[in-house]
C-alpha positions as CSV (number, residue, x, y, z in Angstrom):
1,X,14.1,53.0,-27.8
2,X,13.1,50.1,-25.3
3,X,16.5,49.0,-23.2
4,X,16.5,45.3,-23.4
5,X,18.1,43.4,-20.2
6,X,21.7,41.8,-21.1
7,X,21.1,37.7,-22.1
8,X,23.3,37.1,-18.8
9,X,20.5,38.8,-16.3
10,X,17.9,37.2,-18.6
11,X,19.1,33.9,-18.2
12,X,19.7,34.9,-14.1
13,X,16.4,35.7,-13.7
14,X,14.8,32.4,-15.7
15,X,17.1,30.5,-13.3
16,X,16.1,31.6,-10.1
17,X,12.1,31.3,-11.0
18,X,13.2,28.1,-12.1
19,X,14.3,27.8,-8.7
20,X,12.3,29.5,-6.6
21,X,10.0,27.0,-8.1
22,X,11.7,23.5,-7.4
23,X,12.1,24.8,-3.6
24,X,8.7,25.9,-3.5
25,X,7.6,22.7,-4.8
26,X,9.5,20.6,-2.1
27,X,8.6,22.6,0.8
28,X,4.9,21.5,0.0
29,X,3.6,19.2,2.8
30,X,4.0,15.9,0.7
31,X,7.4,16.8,0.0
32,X,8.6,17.7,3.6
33,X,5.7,17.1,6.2
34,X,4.8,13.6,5.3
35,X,7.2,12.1,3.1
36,X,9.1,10.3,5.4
37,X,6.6,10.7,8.4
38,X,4.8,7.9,10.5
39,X,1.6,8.6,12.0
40,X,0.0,6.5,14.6
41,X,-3.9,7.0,15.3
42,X,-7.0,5.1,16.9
43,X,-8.5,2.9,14.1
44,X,-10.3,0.0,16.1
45,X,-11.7,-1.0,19.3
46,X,-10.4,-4.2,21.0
47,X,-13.4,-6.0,20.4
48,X,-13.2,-5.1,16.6
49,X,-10.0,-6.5,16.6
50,X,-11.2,-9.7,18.2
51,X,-13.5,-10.0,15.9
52,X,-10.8,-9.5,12.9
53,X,-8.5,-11.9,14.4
54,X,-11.9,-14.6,15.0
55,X,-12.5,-13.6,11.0
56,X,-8.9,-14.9,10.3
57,X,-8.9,-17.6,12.2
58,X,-12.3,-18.9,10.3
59,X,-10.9,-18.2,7.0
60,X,-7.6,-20.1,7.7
61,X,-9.4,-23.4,9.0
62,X,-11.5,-23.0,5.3
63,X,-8.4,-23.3,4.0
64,X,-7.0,-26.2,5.6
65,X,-10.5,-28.0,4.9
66,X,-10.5,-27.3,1.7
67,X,-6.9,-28.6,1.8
68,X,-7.1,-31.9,2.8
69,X,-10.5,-32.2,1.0
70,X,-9.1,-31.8,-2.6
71,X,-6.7,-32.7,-4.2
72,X,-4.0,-29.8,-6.0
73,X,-5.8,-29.9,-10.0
74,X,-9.4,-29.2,-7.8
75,X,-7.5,-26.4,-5.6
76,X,-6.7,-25.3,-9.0
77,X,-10.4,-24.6,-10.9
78,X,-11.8,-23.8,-7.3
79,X,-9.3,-20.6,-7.1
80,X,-8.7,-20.0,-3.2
81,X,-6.0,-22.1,-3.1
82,X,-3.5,-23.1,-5.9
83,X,-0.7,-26.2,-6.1
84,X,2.1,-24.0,-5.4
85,X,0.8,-23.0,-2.1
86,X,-0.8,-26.6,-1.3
87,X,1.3,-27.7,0.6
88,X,2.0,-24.8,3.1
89,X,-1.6,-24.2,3.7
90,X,-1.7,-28.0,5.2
91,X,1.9,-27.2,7.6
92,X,1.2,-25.4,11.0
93,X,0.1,-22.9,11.3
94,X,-2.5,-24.4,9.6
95,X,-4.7,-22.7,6.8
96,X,-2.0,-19.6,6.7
97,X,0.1,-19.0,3.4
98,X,3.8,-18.8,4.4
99,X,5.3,-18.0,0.7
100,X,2.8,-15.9,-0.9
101,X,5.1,-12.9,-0.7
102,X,8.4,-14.3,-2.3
103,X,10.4,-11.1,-2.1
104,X,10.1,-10.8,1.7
105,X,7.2,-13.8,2.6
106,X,5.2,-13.5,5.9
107,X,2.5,-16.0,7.4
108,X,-1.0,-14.7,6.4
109,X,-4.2,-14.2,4.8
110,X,-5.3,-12.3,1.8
111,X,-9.3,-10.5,2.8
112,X,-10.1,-11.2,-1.0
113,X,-8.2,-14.3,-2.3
114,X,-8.8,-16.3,1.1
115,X,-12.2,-17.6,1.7
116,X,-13.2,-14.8,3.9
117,X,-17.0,-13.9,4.1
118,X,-18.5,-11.1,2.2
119,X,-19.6,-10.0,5.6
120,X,-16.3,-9.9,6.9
121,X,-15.6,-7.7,3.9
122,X,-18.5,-5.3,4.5
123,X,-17.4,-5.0,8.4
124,X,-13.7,-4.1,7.0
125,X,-14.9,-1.9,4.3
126,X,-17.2,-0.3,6.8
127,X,-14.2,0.6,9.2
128,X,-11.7,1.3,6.4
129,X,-14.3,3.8,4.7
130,X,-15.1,6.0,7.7
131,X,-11.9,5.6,9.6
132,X,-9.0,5.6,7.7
133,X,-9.9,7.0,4.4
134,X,-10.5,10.3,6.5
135,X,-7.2,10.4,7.7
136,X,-5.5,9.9,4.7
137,X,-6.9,12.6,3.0
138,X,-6.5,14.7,6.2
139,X,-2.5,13.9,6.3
140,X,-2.0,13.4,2.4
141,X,-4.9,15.5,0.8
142,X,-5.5,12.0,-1.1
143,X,-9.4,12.1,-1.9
144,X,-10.7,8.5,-1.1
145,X,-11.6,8.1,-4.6
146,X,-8.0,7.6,-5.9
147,X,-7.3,5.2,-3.1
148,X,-7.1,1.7,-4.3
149,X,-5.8,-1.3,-1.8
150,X,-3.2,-3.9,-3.7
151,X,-3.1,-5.9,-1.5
152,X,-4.4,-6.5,2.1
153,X,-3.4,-9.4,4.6
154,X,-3.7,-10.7,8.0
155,X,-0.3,-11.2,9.6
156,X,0.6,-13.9,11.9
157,X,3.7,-13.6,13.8
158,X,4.5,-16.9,16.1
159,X,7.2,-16.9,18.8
160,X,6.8,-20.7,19.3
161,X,6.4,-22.4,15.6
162,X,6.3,-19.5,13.2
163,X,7.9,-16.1,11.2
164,X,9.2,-13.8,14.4
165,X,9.9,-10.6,12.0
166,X,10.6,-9.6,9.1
167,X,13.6,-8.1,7.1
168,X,14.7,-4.5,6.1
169,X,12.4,-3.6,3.4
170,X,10.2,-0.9,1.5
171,X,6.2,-2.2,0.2
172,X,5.4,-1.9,-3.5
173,X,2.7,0.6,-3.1
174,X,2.0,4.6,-2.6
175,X,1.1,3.8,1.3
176,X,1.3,1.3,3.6
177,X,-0.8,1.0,7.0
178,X,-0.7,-1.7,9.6
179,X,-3.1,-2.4,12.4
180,X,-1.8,-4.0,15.8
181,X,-5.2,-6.5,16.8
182,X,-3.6,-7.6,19.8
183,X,-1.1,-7.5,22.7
184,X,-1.0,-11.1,23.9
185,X,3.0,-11.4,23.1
186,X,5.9,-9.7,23.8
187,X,8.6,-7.9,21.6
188,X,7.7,-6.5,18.0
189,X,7.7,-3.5,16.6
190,X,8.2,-2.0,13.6
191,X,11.8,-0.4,13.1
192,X,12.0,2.8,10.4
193,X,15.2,3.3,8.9
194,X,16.3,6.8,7.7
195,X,18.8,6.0,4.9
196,X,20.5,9.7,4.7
197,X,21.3,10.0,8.2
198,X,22.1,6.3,8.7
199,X,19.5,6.2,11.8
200,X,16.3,4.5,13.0
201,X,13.3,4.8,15.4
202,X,11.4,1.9,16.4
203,X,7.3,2.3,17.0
204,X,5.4,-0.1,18.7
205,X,1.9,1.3,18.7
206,X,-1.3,0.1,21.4
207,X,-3.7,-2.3,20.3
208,X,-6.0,-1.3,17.8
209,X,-4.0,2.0,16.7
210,X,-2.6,2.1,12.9
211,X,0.4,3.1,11.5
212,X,0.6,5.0,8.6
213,X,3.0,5.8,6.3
214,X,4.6,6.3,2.3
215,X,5.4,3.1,1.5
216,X,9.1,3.8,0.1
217,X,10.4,4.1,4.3
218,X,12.8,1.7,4.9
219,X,11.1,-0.3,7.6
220,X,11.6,-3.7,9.2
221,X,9.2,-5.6,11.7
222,X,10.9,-6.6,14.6
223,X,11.3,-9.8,16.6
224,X,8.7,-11.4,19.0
225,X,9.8,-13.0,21.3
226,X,6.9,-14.6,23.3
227,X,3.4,-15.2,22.0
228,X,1.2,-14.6,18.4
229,X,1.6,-11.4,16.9
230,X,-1.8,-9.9,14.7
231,X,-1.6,-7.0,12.3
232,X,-4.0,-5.7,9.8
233,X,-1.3,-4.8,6.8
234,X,-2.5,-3.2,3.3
235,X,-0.8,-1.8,0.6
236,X,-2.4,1.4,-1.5
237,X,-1.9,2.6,-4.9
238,X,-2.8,6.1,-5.4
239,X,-4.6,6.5,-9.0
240,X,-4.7,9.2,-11.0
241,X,-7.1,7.6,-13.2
242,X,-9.1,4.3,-12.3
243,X,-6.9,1.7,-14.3
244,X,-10.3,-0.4,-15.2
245,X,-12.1,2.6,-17.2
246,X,-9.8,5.1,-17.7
247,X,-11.8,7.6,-15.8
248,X,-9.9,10.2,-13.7
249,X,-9.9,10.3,-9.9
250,X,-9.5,14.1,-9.4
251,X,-6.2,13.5,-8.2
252,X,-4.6,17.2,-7.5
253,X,-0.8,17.9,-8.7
254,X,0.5,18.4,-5.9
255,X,-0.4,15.0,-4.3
256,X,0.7,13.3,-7.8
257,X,3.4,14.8,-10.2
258,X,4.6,17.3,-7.7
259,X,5.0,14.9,-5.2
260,X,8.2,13.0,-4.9
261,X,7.5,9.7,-3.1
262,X,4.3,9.5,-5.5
263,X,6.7,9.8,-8.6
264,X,9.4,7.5,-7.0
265,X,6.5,4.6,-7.0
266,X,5.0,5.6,-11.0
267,X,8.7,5.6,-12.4
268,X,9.4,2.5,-10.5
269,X,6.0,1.0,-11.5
270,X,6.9,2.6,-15.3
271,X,10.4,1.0,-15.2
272,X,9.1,-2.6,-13.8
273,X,6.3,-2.4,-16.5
274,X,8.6,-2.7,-19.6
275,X,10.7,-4.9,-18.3
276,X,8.0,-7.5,-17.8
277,X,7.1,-6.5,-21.5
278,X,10.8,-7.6,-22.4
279,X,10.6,-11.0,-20.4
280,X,7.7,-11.7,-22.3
281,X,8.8,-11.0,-25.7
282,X,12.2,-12.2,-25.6
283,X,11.9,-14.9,-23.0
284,X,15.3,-13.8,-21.1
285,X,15.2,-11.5,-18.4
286,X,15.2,-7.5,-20.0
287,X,18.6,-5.9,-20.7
288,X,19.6,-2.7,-22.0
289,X,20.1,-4.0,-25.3
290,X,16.2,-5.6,-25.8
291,X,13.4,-3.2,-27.0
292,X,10.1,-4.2,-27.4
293,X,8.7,-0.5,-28.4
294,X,5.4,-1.9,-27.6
295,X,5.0,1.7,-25.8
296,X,7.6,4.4,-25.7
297,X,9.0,3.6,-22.4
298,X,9.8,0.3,-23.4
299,X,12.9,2.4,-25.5
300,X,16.3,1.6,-23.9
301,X,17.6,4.8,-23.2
302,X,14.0,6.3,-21.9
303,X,14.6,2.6,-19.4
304,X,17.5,4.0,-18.6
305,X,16.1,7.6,-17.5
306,X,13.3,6.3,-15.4
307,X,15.3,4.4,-13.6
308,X,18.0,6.9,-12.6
309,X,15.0,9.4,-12.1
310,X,13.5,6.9,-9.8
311,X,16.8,6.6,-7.9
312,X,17.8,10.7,-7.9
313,X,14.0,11.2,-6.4
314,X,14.5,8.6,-4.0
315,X,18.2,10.3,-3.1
316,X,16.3,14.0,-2.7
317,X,13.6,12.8,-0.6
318,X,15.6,11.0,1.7
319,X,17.9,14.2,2.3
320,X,14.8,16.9,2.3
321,X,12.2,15.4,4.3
322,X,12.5,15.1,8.3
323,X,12.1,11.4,9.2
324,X,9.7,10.8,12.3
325,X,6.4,9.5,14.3
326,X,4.3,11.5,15.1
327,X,0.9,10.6,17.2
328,X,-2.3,12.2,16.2
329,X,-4.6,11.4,18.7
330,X,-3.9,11.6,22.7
331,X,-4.6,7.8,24.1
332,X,-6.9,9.7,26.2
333,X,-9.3,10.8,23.7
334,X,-9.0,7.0,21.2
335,X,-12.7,6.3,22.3
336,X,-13.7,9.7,21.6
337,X,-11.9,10.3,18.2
338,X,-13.1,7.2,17.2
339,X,-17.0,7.8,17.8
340,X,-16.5,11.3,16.1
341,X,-15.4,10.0,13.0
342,X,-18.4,7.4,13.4
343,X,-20.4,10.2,13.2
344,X,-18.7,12.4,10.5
345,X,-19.3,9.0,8.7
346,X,-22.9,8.4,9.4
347,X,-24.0,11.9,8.4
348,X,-22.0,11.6,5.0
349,X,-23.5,8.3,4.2
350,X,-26.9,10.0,4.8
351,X,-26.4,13.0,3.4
352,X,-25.0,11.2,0.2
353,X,-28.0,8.9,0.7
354,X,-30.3,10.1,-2.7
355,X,-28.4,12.0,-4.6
356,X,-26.6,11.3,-7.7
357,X,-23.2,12.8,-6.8
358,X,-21.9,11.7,-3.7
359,X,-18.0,10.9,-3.2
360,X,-16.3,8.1,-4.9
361,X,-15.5,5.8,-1.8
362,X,-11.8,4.3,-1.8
363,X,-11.5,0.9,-3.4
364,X,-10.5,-2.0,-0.9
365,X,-11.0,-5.1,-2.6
366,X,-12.1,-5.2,-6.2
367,X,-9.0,-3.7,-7.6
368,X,-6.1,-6.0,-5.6
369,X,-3.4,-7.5,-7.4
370,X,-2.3,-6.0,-10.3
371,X,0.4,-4.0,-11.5
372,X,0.4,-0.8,-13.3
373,X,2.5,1.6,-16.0
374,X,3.6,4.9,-15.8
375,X,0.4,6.1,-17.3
376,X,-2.0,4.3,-14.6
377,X,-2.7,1.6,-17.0
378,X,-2.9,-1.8,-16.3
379,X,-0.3,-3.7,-17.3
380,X,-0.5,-7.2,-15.7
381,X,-2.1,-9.0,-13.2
382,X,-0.5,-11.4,-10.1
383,X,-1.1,-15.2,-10.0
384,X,-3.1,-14.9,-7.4
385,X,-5.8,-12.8,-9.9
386,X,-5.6,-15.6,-12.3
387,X,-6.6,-18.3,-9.7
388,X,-9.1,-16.7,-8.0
389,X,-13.0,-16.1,-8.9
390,X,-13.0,-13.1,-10.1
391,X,-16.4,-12.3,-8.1
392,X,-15.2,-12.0,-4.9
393,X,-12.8,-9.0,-6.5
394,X,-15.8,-7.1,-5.6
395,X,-16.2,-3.5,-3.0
396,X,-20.2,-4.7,-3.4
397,X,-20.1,-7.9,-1.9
């Protein structure tokens, strides 16, 4: 007769494939590698960045024109500026939102919501597409289809009559990225904390290079202390299915479910999600007690899981994954790497040119300012949606 294995080695052997497993799992590079990494790369030429910074400036004197032209109920029905922001957009520096962030509010300027150009768009979109999306799938092995931008702003820091830094913080997104356009001040930074050890490093990149990393670091930006400050900032949600159709991105596992930082921002997302629901309903802010049951995370105790899920993932991550900046390019080569991605670029766009089944590019304006579930569905919008014409939400302008 066939010997069976005693339930106690059975049970050993489940547990250390179950383990084997889990370890395997973190070792992954989206687990270790880059979880807690910051890369700095070329993105722009100086003159690019002039021209961003020129973009800016044009957009913020719209604002202040359009400002003083109208009164607060005609801000309203035109949608680029609304009465709660009124009357910043007419205080120094002029045309500049200073409280459109409440959380953690910096001086700047939305590339969809403020009355930048569609050409200014189609420059950005230009740069974004065969620049950085290349690099995030390079680091990440994020296709540029599931990249969506919520959010993407001009920052204005102002030694003389302005915001200097910024506090201690994490972004509500996948990844962040943030694009020095000048050097004409002195100071800043951007200071990465790492929350295990209790340590930081502070980067502060050349002009025109990007820094790039999972948006749950710790990070702070750092006083100027002479001069105007510029960076290129945006948020990115990475979709595993486009939350206007439905339609998957091609996503892979191991740069969605098995990967922790991604999970940390879906069960945060998840948990945010139905408590909104709950506000809604019951008019109070959400407690344990409230259910809505409008979907099944909206139960209390499955509330009560994502959250300590989101905060045990957040715990692991911080202890497995090395925190540090690394530099991909040699300063040497910036002109170089950045005419070679050009390229790359150029022969993709032609190649793709005809056929039915090129790529899905990244989305970097038409999906902005909304908030998602756990399942990728969309469940609200900002203000700032509500106000604006929905046309300019648009990657075709």
């Amino acid at each position: 007769p066939k010997k069976e294995l005693p339930n106690g080695i059975n049970v050993f052997l489940i547990f250390s494939c179950l383990t084997v497993i889990f370890f395997l799992i973190l070792s992954s590079p989206n687990n270790s590698y880059s979880a807690r990494a910051v890369f700095q790369t070329p993105l722009l030429t100086r003159e690019e960045c002039r021209d961003i910074i020129a973009m800016a400036e044009r957009a913020a004197d719209r604002n202040y024109q359009q400002a003083i032209m109208n009164d607060t109920s005609e801000l309203e029905a035109d949608g680029n500026i609304n009465a709660e922001n009124h009357e910043d957009i007419l205080q120094a520096p002029k045309g500049w939102h200073k409280k459109r962030h409440k959380s953690y509010p910096t001086v700047d300027l939305n590339v969809v919501i403020d009355p930048f150009t569609p050409q200014d768009r189609s420059m950005l979109r230009q740069k974004l597409d065969a620049r950085l999306a290349p690099i995030i799938e390079r680091v990440y092995g994020i296709i540029p289809g599931a990249i969506r931008a919520n959010d993407m702003f001009i920052v204005r820091y102002d030694a003389a009559k302005g915001q200097v830094s910024l506090n201690t913080h994490t972004d509500s997104s996948d990844l962040s990225f943030n694009i020095l356009l000048n050097d004409e001040f002195e100071g800043g930074g951007t200071r990465f904390h790492n929350r295990y050890a209790r340590e930081t490093f502070d980067v502060k990149p050349p002009l025109g290079n990007v820094l790039l990393h999972n948006a749950v670091i710790l990070h702070e930006g750092l006083p100027i202390t002479s001069g105007t400050r510029f960076i290129l900032v945006g948020f990115l949600n990475v979709d595993i299915k486009d939350p206007f159709t439905g339609t998957p991105t091609g996503l892979s596992a191991f740069t969605s479910w098995l990967s922790i930082s991604w999970l940390q921002v879906k069960f945060k997302e998840g948990y945010d999600a139905a408590h909104s629901r709950i506000d809604n309903a019951f008019g109070v802010p959400a407690s344990y007690t409230l259910e809505v049951n409008e979907k099944w995370t909206d139960n209390k105790y499955v509330r009560a899981t994502i959250r300590d899920l989101k905060f045990v993932i957040n715990e692991i991550g911080d202890f497995w994954a090395p925190h540090y900046k690394t530099r991909l390019v040699h300063p040497g080569h910036a002109m170089d790497y950045i005419k070679a991605l050009d390229v790359a670029y150029e022969k993709q766009v032609a190649a793709e040119k005809g056929s039915s089944g090129g790529r899905k590019s990244a989305s970097w304006f038409q999906g902005q300012h909304i908030q998602l579930d756990l399942d990728g569905s969309i469940s609200g919008t900002w203000n700032s949606r509500d106000h604006i014409k929905q046309k300019v939400f648009s990657d075709e302008e």
